[in-house]
C-alpha positions in Angstrom: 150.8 74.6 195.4 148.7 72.0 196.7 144.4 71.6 196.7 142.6 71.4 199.5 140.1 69.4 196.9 139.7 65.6 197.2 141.0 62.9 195.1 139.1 62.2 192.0 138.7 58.8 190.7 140.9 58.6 187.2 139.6 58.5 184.1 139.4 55.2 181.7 142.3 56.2 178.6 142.6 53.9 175.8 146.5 53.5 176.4 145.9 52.7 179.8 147.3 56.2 181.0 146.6 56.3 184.9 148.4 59.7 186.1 150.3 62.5 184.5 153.6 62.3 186.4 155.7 65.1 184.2 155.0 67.4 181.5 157.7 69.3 178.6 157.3 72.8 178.1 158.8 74.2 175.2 159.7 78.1 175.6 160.7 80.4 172.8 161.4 82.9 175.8 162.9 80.8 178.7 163.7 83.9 180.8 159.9 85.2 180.4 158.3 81.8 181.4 160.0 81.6 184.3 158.8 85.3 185.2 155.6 84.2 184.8 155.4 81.4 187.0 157.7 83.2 189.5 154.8 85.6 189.3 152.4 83.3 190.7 154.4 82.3 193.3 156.2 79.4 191.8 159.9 78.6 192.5 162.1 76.4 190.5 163.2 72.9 192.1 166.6 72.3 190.2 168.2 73.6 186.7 169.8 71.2 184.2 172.2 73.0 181.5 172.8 70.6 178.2 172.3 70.6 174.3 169.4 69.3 172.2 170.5 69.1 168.6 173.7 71.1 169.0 172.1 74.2 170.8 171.9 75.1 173.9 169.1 74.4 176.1 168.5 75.0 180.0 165.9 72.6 181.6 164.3 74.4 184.3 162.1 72.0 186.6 158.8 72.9 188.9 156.9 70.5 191.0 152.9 71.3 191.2 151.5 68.9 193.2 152.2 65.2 192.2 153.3 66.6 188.5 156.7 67.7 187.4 156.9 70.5 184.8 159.8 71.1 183.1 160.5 74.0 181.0 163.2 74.0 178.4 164.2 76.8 176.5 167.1 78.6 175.3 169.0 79.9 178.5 170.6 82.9 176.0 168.7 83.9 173.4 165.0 84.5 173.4 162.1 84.6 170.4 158.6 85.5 170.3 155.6 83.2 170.1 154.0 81.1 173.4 155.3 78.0 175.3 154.0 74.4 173.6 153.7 71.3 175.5 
């Protein structure tokens, strides 16, 4: 989704950050994150299968606006708690 809002100057950052380009999302529940942003009208852009420390992961990527968000997560199992960045 795009806004109809005009650009905003950025910010100073210490480290010199300019833009946010892509953001991790860490999901005990892969299958209900992507319910939720498939709720709000969001679909997926591409799906990456691998392993992070000998499990299983699925890396499921989103583009909103300029910034990439990709969600990682188990693609089998599932565990309570919320998503962290």
């Amino acid at each position: 989704a795009r806004s109809d809002t005009g650009s905003v100057a950025p910010a100073v950052h210490a480290n010199g950050v300019m833009a946010i380009d892509h953001v991790v999302l860490l999901s005990p529940d892969l299958h209900r994150t992507v319910e939720s942003f498939a709720g709000v009208g969001l679909e997926p852009r591409r799906e990456r299968d691998g392993e992070l420390g000998g499990r299983p992961i699925r890396q499921i990527f989103y583009r909103f606006g300029e910034v990439i968000v990709e969600v990682v997560g188990n693609p089998v199992a599932a565990a309570e708690g919320p998503s962290t960045l």
